[in-house]
Structures are given as structure tokens and as C-alpha cells.
C-alpha positions as CSV (number, residue, x, y, z in Angstrom):
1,X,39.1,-34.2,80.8
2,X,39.0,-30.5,80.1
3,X,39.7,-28.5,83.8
4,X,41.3,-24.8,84.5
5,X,45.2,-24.6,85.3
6,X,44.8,-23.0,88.6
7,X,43.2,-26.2,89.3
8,X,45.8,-28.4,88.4
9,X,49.0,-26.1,89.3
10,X,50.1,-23.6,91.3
11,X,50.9,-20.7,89.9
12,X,53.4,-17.9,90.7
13,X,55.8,-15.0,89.2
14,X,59.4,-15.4,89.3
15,X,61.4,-13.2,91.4
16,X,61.3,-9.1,91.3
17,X,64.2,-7.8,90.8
18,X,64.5,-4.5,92.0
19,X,67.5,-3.1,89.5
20,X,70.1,-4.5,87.1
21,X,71.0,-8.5,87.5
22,X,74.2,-8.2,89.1
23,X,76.3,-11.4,88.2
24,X,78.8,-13.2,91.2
25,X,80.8,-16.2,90.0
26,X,80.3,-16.8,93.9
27,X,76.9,-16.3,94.4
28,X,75.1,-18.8,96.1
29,X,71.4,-19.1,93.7
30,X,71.7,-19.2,89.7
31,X,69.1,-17.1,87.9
32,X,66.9,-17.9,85.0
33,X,65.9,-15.5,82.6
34,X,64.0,-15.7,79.3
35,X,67.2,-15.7,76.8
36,X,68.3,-19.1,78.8
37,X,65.0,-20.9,77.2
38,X,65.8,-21.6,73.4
39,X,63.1,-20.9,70.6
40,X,63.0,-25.0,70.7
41,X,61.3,-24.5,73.9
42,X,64.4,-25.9,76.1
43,X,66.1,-24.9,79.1
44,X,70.0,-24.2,78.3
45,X,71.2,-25.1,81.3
46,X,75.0,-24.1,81.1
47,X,73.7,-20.4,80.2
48,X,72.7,-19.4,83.6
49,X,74.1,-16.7,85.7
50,X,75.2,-16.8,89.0
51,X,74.2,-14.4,91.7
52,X,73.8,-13.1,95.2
53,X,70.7,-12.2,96.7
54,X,69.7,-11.3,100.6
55,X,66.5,-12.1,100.6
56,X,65.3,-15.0,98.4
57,X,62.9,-17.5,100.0
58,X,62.6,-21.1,100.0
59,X,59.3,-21.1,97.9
60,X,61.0,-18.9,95.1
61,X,63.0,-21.7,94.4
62,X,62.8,-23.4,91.0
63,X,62.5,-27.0,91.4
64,X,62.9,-30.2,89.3
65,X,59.4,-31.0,87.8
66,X,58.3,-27.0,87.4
67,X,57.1,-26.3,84.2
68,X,58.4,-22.4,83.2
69,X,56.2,-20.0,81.0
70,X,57.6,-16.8,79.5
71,X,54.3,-14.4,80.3
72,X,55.9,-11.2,78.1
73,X,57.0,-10.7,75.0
74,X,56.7,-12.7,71.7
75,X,58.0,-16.1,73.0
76,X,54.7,-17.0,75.3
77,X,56.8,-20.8,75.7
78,X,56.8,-23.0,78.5
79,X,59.6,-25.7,79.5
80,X,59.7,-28.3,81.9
81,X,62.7,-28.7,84.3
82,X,63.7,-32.1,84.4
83,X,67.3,-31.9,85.6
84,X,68.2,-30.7,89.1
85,X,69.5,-26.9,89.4
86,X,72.0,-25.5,91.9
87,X,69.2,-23.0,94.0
88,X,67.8,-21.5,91.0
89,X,65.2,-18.4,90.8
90,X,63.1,-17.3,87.6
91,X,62.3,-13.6,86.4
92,X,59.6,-12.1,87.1
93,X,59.2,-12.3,83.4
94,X,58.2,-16.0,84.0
95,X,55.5,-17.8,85.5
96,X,56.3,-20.9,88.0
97,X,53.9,-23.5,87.4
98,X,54.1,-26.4,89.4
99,X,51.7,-29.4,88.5
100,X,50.1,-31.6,90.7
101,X,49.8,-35.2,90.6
102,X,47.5,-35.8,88.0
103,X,49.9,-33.7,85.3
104,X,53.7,-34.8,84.1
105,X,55.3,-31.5,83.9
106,X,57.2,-33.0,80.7
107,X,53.1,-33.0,79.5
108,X,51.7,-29.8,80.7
109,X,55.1,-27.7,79.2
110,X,54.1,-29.5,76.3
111,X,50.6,-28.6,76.0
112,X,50.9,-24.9,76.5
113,X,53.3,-24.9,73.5
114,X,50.8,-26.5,71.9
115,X,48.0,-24.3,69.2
116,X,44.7,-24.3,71.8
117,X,47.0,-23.2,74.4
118,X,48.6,-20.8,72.3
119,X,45.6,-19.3,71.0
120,X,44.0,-19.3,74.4
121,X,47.0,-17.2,75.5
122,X,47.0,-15.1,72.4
123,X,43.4,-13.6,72.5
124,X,44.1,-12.6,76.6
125,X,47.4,-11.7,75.8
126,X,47.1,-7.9,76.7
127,X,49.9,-5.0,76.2
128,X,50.5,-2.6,72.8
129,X,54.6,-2.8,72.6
130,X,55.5,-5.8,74.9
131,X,52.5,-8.6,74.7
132,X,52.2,-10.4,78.2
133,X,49.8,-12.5,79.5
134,X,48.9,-11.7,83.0
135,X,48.5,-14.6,86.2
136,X,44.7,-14.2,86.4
137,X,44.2,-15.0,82.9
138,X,46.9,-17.5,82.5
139,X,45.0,-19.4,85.4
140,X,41.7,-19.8,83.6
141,X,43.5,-21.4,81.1
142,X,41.8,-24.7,79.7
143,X,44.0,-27.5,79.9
144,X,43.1,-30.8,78.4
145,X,44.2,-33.8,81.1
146,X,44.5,-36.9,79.7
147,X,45.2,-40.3,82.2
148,X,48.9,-40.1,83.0
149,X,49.8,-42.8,80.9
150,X,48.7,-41.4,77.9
151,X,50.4,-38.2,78.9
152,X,53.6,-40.6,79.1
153,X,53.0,-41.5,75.3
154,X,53.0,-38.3,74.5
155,X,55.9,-37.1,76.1
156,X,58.0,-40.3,74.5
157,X,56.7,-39.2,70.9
158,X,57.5,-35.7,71.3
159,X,60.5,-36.4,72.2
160,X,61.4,-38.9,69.7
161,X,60.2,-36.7,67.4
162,X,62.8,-33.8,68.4
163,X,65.7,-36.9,68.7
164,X,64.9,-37.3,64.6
165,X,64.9,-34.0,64.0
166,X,68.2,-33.6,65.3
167,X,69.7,-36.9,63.8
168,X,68.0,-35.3,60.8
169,X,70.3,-32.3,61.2
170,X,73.2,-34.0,61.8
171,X,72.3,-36.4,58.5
172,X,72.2,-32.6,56.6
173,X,75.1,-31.9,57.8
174,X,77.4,-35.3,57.1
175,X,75.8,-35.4,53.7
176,X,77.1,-31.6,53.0
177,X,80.6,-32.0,54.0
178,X,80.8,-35.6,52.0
179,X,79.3,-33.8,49.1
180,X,82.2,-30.8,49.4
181,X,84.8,-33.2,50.2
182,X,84.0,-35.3,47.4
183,X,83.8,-32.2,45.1
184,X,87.4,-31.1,46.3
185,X,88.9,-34.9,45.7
186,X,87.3,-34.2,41.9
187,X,89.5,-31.1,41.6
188,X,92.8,-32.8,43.7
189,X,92.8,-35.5,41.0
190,X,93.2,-33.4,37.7
């Protein structure tokens, strides 16, 4: 089933800030910016930077099961949060999408990664130096719905599929350092 993404998640822009991000090791809300999403499309937690802010509202809180989308620049990538934050915020450079009941978030962060998505976002991707994709547009967005159990079953092979790729990586990586530690036991023995 084929529906728009303003009907299936509300939408809204991160937080405005009006100058510099100040960082407070004591601030009371953590903020997330585009850098702390990877190029893998994941949320790097540890990287986020603590602040203080007056007048941040309840509703500009990021919540476990919102689905961020970077709206400018070259990375147009979207990530689901499934762990709990500490009073987070978003940029105004991102996008808050918050499924409802029919989407998994997991799913939906998923699918706009995904090539319809990401052509969809390319053609009505506006802006000569810094490409961005604007709310209005982003809302007509097309999203393919699938019953939630087989959004579940895609979810679990995506992410076995990133679990081999990293035990992959780590397989690379054993096999290089028993290959140069067997070289340098060849040169030991002579």
C-alpha cells in the first residue's frame, strides 16, 4: 500500500538555533546535529553535545521511535532512534518524523534510505550550493507500507545484513594481522 508521509507521520524541523551551539558539560538537553549520524546511516550516540537552552519545549523533544532525516546537504539519510536519549533536540538541519502505528520507525528510516525514496527526494531536492529538501515536499513523499510484520522481516534482514558486514570486517581484519604475523615469524626464524 502506496500512501503520502504526511499521512503516516508527523513531520517537524528540529530546533532553530539562533547563533553558535554553545556546549555546557552541565546543560540539561543533549543536541543532535548532522555529523552525529554516520554515512552508515546510524546515530552515534556517545558524540552528542551537551547544552543549555531557555526555551525548549516539550514537543521539540526527540523521542525513542523518531525516525531523523538530514533535509540539507549531500547526506539526505534518515535513522531511527531506538535507544532512549537524555532530553535530546535535533537541528534545524533535520526533520523529526514520527510514525504512527501502522510504520516501525526501524522500517520507515529504512525506506527513505532506500533508491525510490532517494530519488523521490533527489528530483525535489531544491538549492544550487547546499541541496535541501524542503517540509512540503518531503511530506508528499510516497511511502510504500507494507503489513507490520513484513516490515518486521525487513528490519531483521537489514540488520543481519549490516551484523555480516561487520563480522566481515572484522574477518578482513584477523586475516591481515595473521598474514603479517605469519610473515614476520618467516623472517624471526632465519
Amino acid at each position: 500500500m502506496y500512501c503520502f508521509l504526511k499521512d503516516i507521520a508527523r513531520i517537524r524541523s528540529g530546533y532553530l538555533f539562533r547563533g553558535k551551539i554553545e556546549p555546557d558539560s552541565n546543560g540539561q538537553y543533549q543536541v543532535i546535529q548532522i555529523g552525529d549520524i554516520s554515512t552508515d546511516a546510524s546515530l552515534v550516540y556517545g558524540s552528542l553535545t551537551r547544552i543549555s537552552l531557555p526555551d525548549v519545549k516539550p514537543s521539540q523533544i526527540v523521542e525513542t521511535g523518531d525516525v531523523l532525516f538530514i533535509s540539507r546537504g549531500l547526506r539526505k539519510q534518515a535513522v531511527a532512534i531506538t535507544e532512549r536519549l537524555d532530553s535530546a533536540i535535533a537541528t534545524s538541519q533535520i526533520f523529526v518524523l514520527r510514525p504512527d502505528e501502522r510504520l516501525l520507525p526501524e522500517y520507515l528510516a529504512w525506506y527513505i534510505n532506500q533508491r525510490p525514496a532517494q530519488r523521490y527526494i533527489e528530483e525535489h531536492a531544491t538549492g544550487t550550493n547546499v541541496s535541501l529538501i524542503n517540509m512540503e515536499a518531503l511530506s508528499r513523499m510516497p511511502v510504500q507500507a507494507p503489513s507490520l510484520e513484513t516490515q518486521r522481516r525487513i528490519v531483521q534482514i537489514y540488520d543481519l545484513s549490516l551484523r555480516e558486514k561487520e563480522l566481515m570486517e572484522l574477518i578482513r581484519h584477523k586475516r591481515r594481522a595473521l598474514t603479517e604475523m605469519s610473515l614476520l615469524e618467516m623472517i624471526d626464524s632465519e
